[in-house]
N, C-alpha and C positions, 0 to 999 in steps of 0.2 A: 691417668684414669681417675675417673670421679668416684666417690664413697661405695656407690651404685653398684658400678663395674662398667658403666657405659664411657665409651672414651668422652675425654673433654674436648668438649667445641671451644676454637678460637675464636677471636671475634675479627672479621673483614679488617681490611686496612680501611684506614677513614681516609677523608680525602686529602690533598697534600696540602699543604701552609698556603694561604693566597695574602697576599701583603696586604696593611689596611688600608683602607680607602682614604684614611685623615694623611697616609703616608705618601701612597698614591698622588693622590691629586696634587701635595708640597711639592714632590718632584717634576711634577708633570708645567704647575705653576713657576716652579723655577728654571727647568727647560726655557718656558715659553718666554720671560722675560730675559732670558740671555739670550735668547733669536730674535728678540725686541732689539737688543743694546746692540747685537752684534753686527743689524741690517740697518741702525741709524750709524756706527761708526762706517760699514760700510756704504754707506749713502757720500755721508762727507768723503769718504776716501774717492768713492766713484766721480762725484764733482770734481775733486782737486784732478784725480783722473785726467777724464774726457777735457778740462777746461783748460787744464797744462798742454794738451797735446793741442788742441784746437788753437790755444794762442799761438805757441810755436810754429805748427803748420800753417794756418791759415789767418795769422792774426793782422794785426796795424805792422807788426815788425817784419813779420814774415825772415824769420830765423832760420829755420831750418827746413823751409817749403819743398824740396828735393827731398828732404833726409825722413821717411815716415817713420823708420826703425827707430834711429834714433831719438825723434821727437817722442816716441812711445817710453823707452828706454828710463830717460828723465823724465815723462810723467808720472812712473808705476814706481820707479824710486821716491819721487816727495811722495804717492799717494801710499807708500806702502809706509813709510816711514811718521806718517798721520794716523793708517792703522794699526802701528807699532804701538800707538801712545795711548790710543782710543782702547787699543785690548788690554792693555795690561793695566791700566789704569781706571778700567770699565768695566767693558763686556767682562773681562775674565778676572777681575780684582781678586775675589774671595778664593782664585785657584793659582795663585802666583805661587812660585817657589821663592827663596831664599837664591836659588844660582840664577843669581841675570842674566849672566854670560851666557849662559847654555840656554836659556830660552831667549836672549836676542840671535843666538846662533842658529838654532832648528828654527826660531821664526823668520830671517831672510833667507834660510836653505827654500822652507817651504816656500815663501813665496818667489824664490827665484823659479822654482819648479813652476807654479802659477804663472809667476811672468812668462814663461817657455812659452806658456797656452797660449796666453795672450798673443801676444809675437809671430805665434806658428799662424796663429786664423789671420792676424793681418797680414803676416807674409803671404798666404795661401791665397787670401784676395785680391792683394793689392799685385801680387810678381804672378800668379799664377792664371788667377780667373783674369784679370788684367783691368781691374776694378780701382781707379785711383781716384775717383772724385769726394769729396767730402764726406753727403751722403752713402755711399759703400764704406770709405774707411772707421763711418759711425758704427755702421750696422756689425762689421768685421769686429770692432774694438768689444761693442756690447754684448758678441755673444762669447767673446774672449772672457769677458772680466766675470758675466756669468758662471761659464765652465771655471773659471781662477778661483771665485767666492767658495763655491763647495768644496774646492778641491782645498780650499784656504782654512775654512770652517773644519773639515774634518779634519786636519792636520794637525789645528790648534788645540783642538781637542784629544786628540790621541798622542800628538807627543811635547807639546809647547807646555801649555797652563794646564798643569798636573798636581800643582800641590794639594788641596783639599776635594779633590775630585770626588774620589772613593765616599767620602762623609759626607760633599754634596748629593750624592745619590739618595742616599737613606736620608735625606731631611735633617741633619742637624745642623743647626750654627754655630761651630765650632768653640767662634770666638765669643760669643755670647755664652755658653754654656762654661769656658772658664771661666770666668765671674773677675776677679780681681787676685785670685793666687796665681794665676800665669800658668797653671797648670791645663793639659787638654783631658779630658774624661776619657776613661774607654767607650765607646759606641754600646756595647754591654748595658753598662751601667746609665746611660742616658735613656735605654729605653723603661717598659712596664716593671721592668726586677729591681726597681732603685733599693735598697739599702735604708732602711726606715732611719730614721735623724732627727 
């Protein structure tokens, strides 16, 4: 009750936190440049790809001209193993962990699952629709390694290159921000509240 006798008015809720736009846009900028790095490694991968299989099947050597699976098999290995180097070394540098093992492990789990894809749409063309000429086994591959890429991207992301993820969100640079004590900041303390010095 107020002095008066009239009850006290509260005041509305205000409206709820909206993030800053300087923060906003860092993340939205670092988003977009890791969809940059991560469709130029996928490019090189996609060449080594299509261009392993092509020789194989259809090349001067003609290796394994019968064999499509297989000739696929051995391309999505060297080309996964090019995007093995490209990601962790790249695309996903500043989110690597410390256990290699465990993200070279969920990273050929994933793209074994990837390769599934891949494999199922050229099997499904090549044994099924009964499509075995060059042009069909391109078209089959490209929309394999399409569906592979997102299924590859999300994967990497949600269980591979984890390390600084969380703090990549909210815009800091981690490693900049320890300076030279090797120490990491709390996220706290990196923002508006710093501790006057």
């Amino acid at each position: 009750m107020t002095p008066s006798g009239a009850p006290g008015l509260t005041a509305a809720p205000g409206p709820a936190p909206q993030a800053r736009p300087g923060r906003l846009s860092a993340t939205l900028r670092a988003r977009l440049l890791e969809l940059v790095r991560f469709g130029s490694v996928g490019s090189v991968a996609f060449v080594v790809d299509l261009g392993t299989y092509n020789l194989l099947r259809f090349g001067p050597v003609d290796l394994l001209h019968d064999k499509p699976l297989t000739a696929r098999v051995i391309a999505v290995l060297l080309a996964t193993f090019v995007s093995w180097l490209g990601s962790r070394h790249w695309t996903f540098a500043d989110q690597r962990t410390h256990r290699r093992g465990r993200e070279a492990a969920l990273f050929f789990v994933i793209n074994a699952v990837a390769t599934g894809v891949t494999l199922g749409t050229l099997a499904f063309s090549h044994y099924v629709l009964g499509f075995s000429g060059p042009f069909s086994d391109n078209v089959a591959n490209v929309i394999g390694i399409v569906l592979g890429t997102a299924l590859r991207y999300a994967g990497y992301k949600l269980f591979v290159f984890t390390g600084t993820a969380a703090l990549a969100e909210i815009g800091h640079d981690v490693r900049t921000r320890a300076g030279t004590s090797g120490t990491v900041p709390h996220p706290r303390q990196t923002d508006d509240h710093r501790t006057p010095g």
